[in-house]
PyMOL Python script that loads the backbone (N, CA, C, O; Angstrom):
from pymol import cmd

cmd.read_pdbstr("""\
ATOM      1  N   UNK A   1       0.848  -1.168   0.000  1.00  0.00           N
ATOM      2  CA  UNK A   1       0.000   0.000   0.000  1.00  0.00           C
ATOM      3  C   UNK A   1       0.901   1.241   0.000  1.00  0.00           C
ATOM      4  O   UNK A   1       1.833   1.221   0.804  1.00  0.00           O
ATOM      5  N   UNK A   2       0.789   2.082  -0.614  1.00  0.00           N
ATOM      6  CA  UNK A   2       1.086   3.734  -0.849  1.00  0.00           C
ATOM      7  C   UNK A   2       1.379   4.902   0.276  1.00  0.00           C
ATOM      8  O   UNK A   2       0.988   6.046   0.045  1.00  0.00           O
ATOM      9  N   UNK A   3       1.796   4.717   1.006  1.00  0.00           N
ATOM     10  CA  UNK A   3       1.965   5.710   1.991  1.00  0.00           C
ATOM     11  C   UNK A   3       1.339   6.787   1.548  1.00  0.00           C
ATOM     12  O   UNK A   3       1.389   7.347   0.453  1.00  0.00           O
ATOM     13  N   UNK A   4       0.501   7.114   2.908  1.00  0.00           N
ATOM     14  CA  UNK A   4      -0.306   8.923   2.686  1.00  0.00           C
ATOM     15  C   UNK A   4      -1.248   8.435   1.591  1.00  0.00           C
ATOM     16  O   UNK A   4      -1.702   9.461   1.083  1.00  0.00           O
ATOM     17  N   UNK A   5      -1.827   7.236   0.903  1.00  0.00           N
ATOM     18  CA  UNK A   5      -2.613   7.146  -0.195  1.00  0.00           C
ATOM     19  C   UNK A   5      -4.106   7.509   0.316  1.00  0.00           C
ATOM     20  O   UNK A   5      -4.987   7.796  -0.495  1.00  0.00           O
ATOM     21  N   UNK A   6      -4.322   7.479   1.646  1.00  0.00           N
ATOM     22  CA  UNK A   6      -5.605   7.196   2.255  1.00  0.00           C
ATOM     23  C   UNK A   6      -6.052   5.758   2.342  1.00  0.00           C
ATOM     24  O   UNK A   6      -7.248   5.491   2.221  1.00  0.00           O
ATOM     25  N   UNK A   7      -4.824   4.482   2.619  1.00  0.00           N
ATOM     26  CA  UNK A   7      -4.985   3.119   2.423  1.00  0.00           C
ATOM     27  C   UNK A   7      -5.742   2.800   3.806  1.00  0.00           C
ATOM     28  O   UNK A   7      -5.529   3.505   4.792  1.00  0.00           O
ATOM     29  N   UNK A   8      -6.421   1.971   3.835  1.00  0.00           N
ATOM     30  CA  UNK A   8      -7.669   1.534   5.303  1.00  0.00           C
ATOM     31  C   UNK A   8      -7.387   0.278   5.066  1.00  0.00           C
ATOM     32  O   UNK A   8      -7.259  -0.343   4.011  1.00  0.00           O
ATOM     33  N   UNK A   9      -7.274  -0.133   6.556  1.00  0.00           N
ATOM     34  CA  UNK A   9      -6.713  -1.497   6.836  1.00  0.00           C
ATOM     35  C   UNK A   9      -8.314  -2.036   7.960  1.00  0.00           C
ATOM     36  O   UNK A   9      -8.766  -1.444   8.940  1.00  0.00           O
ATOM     37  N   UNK A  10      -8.606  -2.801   7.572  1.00  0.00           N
ATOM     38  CA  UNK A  10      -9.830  -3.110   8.161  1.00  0.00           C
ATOM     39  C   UNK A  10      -9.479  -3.618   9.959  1.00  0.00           C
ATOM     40  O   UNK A  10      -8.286  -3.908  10.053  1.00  0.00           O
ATOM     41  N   UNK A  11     -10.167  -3.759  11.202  1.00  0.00           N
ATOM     42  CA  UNK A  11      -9.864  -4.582  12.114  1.00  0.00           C
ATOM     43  C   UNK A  11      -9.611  -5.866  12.021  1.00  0.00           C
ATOM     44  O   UNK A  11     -10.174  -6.577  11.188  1.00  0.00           O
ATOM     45  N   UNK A  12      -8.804  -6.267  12.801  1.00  0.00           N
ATOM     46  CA  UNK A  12      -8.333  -7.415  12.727  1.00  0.00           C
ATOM     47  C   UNK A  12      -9.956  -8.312  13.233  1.00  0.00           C
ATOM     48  O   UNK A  12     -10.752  -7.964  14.105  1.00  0.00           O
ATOM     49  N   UNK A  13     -10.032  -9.761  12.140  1.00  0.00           N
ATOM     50  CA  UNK A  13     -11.353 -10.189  12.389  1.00  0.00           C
ATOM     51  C   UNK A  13     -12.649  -9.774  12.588  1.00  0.00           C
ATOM     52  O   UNK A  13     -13.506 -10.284  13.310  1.00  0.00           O
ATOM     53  N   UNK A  14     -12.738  -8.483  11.650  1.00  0.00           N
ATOM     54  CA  UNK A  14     -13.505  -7.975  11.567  1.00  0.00           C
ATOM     55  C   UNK A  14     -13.756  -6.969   9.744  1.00  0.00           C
ATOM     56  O   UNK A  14     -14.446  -6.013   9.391  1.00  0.00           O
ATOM     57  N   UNK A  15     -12.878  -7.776   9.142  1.00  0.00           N
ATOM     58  CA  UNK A  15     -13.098  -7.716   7.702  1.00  0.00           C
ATOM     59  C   UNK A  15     -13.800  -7.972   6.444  1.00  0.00           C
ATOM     60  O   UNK A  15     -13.784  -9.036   5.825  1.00  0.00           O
ATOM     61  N   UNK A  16     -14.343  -7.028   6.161  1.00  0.00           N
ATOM     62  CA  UNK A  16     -16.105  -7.641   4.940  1.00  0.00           C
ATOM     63  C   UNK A  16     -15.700  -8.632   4.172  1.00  0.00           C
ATOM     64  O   UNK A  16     -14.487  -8.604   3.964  1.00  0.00           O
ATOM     65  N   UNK A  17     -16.426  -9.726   3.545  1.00  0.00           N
ATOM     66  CA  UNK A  17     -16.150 -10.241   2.628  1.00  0.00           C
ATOM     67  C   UNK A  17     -16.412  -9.640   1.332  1.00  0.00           C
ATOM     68  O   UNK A  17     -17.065  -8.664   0.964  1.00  0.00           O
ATOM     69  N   UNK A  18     -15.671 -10.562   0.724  1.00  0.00           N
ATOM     70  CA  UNK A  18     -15.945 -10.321  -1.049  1.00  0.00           C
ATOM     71  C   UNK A  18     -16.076 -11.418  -1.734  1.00  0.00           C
ATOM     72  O   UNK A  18     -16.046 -12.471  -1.098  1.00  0.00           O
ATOM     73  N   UNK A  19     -16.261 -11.463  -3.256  1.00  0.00           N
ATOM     74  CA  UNK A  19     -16.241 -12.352  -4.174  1.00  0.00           C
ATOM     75  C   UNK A  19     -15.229 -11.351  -5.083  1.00  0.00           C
ATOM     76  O   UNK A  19     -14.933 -10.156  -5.077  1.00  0.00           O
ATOM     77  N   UNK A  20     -14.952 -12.289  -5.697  1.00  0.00           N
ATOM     78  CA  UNK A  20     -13.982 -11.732  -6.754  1.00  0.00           C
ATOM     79  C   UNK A  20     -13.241 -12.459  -7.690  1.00  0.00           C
ATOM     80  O   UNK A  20     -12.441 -13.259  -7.205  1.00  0.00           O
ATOM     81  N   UNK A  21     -13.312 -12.374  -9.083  1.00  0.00           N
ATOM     82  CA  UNK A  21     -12.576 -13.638 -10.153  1.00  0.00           C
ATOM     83  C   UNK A  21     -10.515 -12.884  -9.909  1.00  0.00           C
ATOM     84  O   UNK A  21      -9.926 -11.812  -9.767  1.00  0.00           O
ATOM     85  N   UNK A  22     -10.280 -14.100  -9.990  1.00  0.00           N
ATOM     86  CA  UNK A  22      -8.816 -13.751  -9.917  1.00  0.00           C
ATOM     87  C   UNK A  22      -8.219 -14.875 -11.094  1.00  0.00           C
ATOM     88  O   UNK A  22      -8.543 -16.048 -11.281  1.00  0.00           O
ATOM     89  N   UNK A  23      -7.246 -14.037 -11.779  1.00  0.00           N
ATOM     90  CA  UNK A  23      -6.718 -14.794 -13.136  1.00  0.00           C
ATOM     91  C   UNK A  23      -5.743 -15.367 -12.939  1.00  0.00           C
ATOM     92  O   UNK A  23      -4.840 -14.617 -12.566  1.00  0.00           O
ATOM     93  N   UNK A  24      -5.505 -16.283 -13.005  1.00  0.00           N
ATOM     94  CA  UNK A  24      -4.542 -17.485 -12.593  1.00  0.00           C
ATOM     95  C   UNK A  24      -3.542 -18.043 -14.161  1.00  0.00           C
ATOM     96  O   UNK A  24      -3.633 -17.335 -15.164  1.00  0.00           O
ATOM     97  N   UNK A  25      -2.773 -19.149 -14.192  1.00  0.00           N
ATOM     98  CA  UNK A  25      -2.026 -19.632 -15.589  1.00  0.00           C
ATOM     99  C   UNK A  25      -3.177 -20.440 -15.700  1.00  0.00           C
ATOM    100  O   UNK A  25      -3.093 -20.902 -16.838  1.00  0.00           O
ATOM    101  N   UNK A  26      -4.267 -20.905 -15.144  1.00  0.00           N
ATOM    102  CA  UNK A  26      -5.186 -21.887 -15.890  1.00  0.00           C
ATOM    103  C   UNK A  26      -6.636 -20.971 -15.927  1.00  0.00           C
ATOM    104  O   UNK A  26      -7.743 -21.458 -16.158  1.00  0.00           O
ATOM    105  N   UNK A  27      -6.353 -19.497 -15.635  1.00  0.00           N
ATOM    106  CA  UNK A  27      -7.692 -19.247 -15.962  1.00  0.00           C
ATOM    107  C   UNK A  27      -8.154 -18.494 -15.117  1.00  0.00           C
ATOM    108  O   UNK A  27      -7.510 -18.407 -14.071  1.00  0.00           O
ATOM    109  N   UNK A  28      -9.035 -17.932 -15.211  1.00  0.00           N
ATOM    110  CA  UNK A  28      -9.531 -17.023 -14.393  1.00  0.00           C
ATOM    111  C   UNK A  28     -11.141 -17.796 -13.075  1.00  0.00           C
ATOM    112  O   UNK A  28     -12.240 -18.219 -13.434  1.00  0.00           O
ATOM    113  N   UNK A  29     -10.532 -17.676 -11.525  1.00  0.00           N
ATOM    114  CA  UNK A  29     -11.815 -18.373 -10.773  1.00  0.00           C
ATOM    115  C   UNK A  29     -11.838 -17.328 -10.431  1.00  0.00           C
ATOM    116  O   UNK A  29     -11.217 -16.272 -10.552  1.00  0.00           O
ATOM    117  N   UNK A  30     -13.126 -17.968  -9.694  1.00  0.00           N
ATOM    118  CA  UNK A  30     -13.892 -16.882  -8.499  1.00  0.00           C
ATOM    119  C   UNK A  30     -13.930 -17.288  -7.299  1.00  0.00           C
ATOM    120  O   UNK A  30     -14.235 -18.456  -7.056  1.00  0.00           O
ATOM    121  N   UNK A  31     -13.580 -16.265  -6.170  1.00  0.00           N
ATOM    122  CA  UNK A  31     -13.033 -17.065  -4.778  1.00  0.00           C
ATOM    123  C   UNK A  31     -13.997 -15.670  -4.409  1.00  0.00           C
ATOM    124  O   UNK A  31     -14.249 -14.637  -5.030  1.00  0.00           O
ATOM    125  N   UNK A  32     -14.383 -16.195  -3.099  1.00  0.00           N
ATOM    126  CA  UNK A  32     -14.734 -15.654  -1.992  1.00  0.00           C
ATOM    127  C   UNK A  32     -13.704 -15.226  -0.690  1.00  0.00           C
ATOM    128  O   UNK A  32     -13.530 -16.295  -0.106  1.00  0.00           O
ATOM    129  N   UNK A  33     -13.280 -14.637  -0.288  1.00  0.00           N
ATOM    130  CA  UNK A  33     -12.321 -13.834   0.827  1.00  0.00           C
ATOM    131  C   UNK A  33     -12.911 -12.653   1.679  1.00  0.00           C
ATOM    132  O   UNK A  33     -14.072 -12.283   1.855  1.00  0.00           O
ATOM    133  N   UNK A  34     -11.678 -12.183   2.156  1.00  0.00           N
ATOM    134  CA  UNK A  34     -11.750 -11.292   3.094  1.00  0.00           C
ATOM    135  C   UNK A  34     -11.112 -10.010   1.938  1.00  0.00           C
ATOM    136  O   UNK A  34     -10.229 -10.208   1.104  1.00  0.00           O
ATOM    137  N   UNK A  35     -11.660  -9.027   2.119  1.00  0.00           N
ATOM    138  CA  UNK A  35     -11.077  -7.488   1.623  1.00  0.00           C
ATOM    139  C   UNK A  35     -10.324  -7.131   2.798  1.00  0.00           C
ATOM    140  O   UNK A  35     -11.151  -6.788   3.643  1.00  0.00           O
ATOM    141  N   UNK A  36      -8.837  -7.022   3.390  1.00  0.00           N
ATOM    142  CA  UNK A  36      -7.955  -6.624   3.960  1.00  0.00           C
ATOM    143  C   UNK A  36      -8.138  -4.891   3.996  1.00  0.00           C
ATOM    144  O   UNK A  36      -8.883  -4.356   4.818  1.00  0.00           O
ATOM    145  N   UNK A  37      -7.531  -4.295   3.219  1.00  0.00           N
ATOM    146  CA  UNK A  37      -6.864  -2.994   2.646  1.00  0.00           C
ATOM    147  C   UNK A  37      -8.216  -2.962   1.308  1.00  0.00           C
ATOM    148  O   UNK A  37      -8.785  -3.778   0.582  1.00  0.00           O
ATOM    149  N   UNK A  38      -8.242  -1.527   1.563  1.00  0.00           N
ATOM    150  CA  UNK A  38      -8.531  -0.657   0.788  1.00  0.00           C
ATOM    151  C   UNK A  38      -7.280   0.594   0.469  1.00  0.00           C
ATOM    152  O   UNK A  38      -6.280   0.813   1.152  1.00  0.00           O
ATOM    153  N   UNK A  39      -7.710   1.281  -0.767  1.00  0.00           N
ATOM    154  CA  UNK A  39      -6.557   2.442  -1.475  1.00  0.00           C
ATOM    155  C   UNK A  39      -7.820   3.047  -1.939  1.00  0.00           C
ATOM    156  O   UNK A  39      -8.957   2.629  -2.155  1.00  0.00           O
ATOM    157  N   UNK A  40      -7.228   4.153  -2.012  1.00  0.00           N
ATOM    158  CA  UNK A  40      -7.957   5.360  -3.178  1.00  0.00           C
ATOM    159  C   UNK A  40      -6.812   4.638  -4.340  1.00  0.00           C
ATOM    160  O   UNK A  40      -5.604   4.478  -4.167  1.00  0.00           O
ATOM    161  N   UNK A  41      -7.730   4.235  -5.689  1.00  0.00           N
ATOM    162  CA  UNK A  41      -7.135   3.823  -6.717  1.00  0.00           C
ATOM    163  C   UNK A  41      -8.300   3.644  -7.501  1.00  0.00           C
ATOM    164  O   UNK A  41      -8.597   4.553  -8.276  1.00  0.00           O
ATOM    165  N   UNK A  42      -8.885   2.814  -7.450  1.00  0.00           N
ATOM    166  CA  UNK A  42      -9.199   1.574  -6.566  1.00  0.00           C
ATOM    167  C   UNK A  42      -8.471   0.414  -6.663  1.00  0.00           C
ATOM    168  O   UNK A  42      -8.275  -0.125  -7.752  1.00  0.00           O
ATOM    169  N   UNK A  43      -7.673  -0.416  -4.679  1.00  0.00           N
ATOM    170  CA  UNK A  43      -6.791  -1.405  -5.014  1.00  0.00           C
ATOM    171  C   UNK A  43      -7.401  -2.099  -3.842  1.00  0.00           C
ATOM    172  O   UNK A  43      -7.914  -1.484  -2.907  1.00  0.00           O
ATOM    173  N   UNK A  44      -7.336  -3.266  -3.913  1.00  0.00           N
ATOM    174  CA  UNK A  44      -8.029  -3.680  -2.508  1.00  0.00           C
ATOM    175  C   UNK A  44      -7.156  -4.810  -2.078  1.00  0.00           C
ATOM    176  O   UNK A  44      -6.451  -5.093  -3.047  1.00  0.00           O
ATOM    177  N   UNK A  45      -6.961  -5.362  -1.357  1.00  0.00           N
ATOM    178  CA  UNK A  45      -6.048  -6.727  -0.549  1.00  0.00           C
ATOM    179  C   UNK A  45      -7.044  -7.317  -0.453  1.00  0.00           C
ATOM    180  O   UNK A  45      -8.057  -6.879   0.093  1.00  0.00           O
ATOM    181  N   UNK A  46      -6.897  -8.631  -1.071  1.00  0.00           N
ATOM    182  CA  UNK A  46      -7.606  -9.830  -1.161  1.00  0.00           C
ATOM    183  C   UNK A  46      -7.154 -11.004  -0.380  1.00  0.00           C
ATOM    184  O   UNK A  46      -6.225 -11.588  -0.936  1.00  0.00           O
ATOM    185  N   UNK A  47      -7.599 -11.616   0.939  1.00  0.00           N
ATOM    186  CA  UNK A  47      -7.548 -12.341   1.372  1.00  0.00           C
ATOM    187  C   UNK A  47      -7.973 -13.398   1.386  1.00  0.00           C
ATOM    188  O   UNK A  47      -9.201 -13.363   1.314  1.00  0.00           O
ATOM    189  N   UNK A  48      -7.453 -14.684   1.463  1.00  0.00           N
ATOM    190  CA  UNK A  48      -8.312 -15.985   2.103  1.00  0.00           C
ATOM    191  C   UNK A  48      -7.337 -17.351   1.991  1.00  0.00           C
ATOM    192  O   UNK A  48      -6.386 -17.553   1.235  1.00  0.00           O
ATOM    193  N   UNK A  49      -7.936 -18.227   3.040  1.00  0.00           N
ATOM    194  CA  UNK A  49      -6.784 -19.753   3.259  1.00  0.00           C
ATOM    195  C   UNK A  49      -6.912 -20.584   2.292  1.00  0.00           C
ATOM    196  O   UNK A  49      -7.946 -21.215   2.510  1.00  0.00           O
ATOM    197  N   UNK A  50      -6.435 -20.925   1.355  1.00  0.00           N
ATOM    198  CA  UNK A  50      -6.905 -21.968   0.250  1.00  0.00           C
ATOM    199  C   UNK A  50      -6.504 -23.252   0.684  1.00  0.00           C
ATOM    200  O   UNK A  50      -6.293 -23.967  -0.295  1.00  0.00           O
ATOM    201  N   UNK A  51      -6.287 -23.911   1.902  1.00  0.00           N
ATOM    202  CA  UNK A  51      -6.027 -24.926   1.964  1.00  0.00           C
ATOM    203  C   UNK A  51      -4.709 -25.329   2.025  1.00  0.00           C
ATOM    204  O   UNK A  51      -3.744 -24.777   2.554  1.00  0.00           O
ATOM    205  N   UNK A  52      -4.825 -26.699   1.215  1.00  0.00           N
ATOM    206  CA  UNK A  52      -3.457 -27.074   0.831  1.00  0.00           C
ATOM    207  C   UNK A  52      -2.449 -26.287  -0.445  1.00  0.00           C
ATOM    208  O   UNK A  52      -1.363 -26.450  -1.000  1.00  0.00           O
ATOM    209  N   UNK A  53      -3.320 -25.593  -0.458  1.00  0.00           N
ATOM    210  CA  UNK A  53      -2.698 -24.405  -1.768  1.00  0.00           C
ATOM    211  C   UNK A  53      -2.280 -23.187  -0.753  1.00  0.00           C
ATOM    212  O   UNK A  53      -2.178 -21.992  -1.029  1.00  0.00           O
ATOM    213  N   UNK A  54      -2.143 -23.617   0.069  1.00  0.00           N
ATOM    214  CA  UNK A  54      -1.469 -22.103   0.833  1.00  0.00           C
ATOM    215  C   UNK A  54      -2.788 -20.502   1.080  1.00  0.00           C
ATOM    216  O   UNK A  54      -4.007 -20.548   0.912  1.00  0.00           O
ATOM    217  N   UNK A  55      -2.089 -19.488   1.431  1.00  0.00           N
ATOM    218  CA  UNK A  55      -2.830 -18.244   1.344  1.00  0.00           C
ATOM    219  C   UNK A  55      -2.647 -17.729   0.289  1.00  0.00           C
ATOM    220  O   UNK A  55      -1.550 -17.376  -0.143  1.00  0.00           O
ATOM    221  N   UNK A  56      -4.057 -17.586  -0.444  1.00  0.00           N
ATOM    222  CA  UNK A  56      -4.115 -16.562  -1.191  1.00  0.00           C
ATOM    223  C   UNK A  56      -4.080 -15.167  -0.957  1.00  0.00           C
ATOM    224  O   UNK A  56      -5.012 -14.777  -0.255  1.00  0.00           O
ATOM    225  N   UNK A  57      -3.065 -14.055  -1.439  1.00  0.00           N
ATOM    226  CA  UNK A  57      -2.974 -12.873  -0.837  1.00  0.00           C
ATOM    227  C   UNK A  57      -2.927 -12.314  -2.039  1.00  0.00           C
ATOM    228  O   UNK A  57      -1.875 -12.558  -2.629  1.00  0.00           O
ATOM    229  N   UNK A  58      -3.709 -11.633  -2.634  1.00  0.00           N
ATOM    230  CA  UNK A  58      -3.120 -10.593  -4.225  1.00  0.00           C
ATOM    231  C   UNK A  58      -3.814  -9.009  -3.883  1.00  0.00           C
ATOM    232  O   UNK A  58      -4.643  -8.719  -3.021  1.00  0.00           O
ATOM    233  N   UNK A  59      -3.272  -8.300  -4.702  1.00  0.00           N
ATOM    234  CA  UNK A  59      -3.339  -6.884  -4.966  1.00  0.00           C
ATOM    235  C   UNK A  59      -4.626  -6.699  -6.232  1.00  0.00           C
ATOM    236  O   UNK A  59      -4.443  -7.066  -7.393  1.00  0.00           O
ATOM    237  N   UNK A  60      -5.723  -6.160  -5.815  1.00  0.00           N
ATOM    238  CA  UNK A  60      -6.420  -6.558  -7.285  1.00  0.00           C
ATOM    239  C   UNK A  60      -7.445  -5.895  -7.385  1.00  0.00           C
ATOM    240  O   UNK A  60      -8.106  -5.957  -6.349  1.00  0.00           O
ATOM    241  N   UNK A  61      -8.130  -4.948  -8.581  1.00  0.00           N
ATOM    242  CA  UNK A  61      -8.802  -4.122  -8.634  1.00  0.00           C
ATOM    243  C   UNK A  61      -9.730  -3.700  -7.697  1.00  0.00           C
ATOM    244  O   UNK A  61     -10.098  -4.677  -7.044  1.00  0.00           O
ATOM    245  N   UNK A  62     -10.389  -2.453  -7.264  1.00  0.00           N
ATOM    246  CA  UNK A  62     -11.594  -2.679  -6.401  1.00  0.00           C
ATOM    247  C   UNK A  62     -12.580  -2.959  -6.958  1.00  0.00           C
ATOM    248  O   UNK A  62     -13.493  -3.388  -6.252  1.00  0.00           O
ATOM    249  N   UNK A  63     -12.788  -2.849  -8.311  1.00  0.00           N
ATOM    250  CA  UNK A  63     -13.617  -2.758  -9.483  1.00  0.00           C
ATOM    251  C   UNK A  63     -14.194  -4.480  -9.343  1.00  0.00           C
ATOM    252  O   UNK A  63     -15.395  -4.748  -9.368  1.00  0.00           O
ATOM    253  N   UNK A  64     -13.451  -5.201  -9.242  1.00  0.00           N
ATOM    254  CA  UNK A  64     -13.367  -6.835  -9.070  1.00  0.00           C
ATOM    255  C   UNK A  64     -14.551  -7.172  -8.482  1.00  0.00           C
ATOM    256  O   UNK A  64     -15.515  -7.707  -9.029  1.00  0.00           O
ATOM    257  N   UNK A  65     -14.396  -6.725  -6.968  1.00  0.00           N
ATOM    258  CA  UNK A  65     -14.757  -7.057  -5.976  1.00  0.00           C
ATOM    259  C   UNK A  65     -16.150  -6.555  -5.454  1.00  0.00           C
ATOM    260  O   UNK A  65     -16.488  -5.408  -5.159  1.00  0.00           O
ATOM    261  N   UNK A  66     -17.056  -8.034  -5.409  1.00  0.00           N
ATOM    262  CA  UNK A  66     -18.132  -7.778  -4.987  1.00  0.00           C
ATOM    263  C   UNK A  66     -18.435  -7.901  -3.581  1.00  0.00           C
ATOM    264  O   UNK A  66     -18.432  -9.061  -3.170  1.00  0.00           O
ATOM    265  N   UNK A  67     -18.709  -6.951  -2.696  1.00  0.00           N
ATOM    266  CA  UNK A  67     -18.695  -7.553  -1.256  1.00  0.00           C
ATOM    267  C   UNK A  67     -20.320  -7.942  -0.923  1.00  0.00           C
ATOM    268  O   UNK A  67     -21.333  -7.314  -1.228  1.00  0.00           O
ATOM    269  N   UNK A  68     -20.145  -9.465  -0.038  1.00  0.00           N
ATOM    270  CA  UNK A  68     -21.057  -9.855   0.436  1.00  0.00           C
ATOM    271  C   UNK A  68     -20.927 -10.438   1.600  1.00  0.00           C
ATOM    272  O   UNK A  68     -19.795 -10.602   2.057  1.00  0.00           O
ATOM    273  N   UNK A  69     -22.238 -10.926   2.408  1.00  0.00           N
ATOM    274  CA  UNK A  69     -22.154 -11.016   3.456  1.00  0.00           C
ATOM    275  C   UNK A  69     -21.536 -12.082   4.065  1.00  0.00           C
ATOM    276  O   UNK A  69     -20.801 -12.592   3.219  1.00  0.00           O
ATOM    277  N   UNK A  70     -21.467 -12.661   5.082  1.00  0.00           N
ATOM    278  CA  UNK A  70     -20.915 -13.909   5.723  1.00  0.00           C
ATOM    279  C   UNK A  70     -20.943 -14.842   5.264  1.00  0.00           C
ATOM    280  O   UNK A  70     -20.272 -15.652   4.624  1.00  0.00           O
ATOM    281  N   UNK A  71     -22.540 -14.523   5.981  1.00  0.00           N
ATOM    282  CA  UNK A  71     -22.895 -15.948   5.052  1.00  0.00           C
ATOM    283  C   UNK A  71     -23.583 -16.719   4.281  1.00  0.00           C
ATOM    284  O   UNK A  71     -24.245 -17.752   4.380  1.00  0.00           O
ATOM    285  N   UNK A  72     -23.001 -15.320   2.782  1.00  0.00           N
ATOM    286  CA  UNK A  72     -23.530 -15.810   1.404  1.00  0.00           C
ATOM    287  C   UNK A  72     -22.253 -16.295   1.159  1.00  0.00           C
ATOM    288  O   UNK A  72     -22.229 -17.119   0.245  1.00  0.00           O
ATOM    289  N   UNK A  73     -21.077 -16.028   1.728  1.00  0.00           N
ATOM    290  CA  UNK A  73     -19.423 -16.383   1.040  1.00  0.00           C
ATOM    291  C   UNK A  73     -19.331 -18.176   1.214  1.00  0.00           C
ATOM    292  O   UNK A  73     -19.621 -18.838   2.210  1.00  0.00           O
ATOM    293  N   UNK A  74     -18.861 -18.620  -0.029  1.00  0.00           N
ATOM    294  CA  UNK A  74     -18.477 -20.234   0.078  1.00  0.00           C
ATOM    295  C   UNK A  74     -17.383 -20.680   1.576  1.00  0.00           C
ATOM    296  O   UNK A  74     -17.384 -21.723   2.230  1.00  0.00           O
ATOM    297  N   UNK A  75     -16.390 -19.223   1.767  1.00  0.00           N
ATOM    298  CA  UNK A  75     -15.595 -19.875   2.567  1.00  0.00           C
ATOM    299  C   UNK A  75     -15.382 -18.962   3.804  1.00  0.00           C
ATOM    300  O   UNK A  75     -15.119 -17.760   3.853  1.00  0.00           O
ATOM    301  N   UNK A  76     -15.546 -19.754   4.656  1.00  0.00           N
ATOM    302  CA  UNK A  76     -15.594 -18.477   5.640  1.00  0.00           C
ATOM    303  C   UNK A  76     -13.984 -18.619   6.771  1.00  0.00           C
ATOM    304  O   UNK A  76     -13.519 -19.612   7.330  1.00  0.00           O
ATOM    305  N   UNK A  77     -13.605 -17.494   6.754  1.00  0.00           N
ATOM    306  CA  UNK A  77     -12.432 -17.459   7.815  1.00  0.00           C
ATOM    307  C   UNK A  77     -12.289 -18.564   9.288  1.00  0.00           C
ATOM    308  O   UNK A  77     -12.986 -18.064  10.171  1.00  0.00           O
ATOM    309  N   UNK A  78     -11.662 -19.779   9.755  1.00  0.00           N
ATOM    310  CA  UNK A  78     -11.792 -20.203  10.608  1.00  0.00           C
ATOM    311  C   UNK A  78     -11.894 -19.234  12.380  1.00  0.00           C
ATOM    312  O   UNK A  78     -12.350 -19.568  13.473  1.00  0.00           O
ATOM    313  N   UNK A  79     -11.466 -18.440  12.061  1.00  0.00           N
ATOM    314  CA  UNK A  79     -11.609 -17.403  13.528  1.00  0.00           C
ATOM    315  C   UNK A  79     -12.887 -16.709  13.376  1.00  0.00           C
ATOM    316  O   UNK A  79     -13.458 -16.451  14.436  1.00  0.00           O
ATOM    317  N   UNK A  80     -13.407 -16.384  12.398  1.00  0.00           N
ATOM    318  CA  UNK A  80     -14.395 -15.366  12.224  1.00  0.00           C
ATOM    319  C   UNK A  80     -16.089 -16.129  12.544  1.00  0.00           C
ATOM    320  O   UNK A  80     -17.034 -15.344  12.466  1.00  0.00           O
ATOM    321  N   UNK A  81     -16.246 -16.867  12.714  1.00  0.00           N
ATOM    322  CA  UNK A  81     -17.776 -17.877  13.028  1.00  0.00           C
ATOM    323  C   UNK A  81     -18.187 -16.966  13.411  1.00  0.00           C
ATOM    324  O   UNK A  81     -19.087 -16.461  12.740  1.00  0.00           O
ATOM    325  N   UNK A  82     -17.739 -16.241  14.737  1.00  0.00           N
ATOM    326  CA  UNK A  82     -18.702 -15.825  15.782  1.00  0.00           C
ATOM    327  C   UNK A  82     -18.538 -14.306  15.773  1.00  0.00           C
ATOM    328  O   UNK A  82     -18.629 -13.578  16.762  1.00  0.00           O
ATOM    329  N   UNK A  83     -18.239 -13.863  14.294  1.00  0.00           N
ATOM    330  CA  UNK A  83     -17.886 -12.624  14.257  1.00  0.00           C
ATOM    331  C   UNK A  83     -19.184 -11.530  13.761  1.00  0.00           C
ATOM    332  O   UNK A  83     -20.290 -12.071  13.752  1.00  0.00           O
ATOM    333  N   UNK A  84     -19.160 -10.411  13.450  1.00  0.00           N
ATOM    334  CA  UNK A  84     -19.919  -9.583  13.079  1.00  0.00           C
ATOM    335  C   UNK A  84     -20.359  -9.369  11.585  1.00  0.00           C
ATOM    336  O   UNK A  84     -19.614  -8.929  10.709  1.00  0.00           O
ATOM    337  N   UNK A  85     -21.584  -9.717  11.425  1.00  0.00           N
ATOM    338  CA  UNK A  85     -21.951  -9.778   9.589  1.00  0.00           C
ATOM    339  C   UNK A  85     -22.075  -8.706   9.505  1.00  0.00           C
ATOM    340  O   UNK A  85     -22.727  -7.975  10.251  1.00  0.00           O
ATOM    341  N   UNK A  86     -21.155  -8.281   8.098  1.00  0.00           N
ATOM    342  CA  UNK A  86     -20.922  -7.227   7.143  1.00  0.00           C
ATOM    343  C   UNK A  86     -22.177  -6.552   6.062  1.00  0.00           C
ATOM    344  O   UNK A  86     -21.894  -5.651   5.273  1.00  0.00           O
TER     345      UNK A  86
END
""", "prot")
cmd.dss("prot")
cmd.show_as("cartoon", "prot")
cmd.util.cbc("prot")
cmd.orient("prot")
């Protein structure tokens, strides 16, 4: 993130979800996460645990990103159950 950009870092466990297609070498999916960071750009931090594929972490339009609630998202954060819907 940009220093002085006006970047917003959400509370810890307490971050909206999103949907969002992310383009990969086989293609472009659609994952459900956490929106981390916001920018005036629009740039947003895309979060979420993929498993045995590690964390997904990318930098990626805000334009992308559809935010929805808890629990319309396929995957939900293991700490967050008992957290506050967005």
């Amino acid at each position: 993130m940009t220093e002085g950009s006006g970047a917003r870092r959400y509370p810890y466990n307490r971050e909206p979800y999103g949907r969002a297609p992310i383009p990969t070498a086989r293609g472009v999916i659609v994952v459900d996460g956490k929106v981390l960071r916001t920018e005036r750009g629009p740039v947003v931090e895309f979060w979420r645990d993929a498993g045995a594929l590690g964390i997904l972490d990318v930098f990626i339009p805000g334009a992308w990103v559809e935010r929805i609630r808890r629990d319309e998202s396929a995957w939900r954060h293991l700490y967050d159950e008992h957290g506050t819907d967005w």
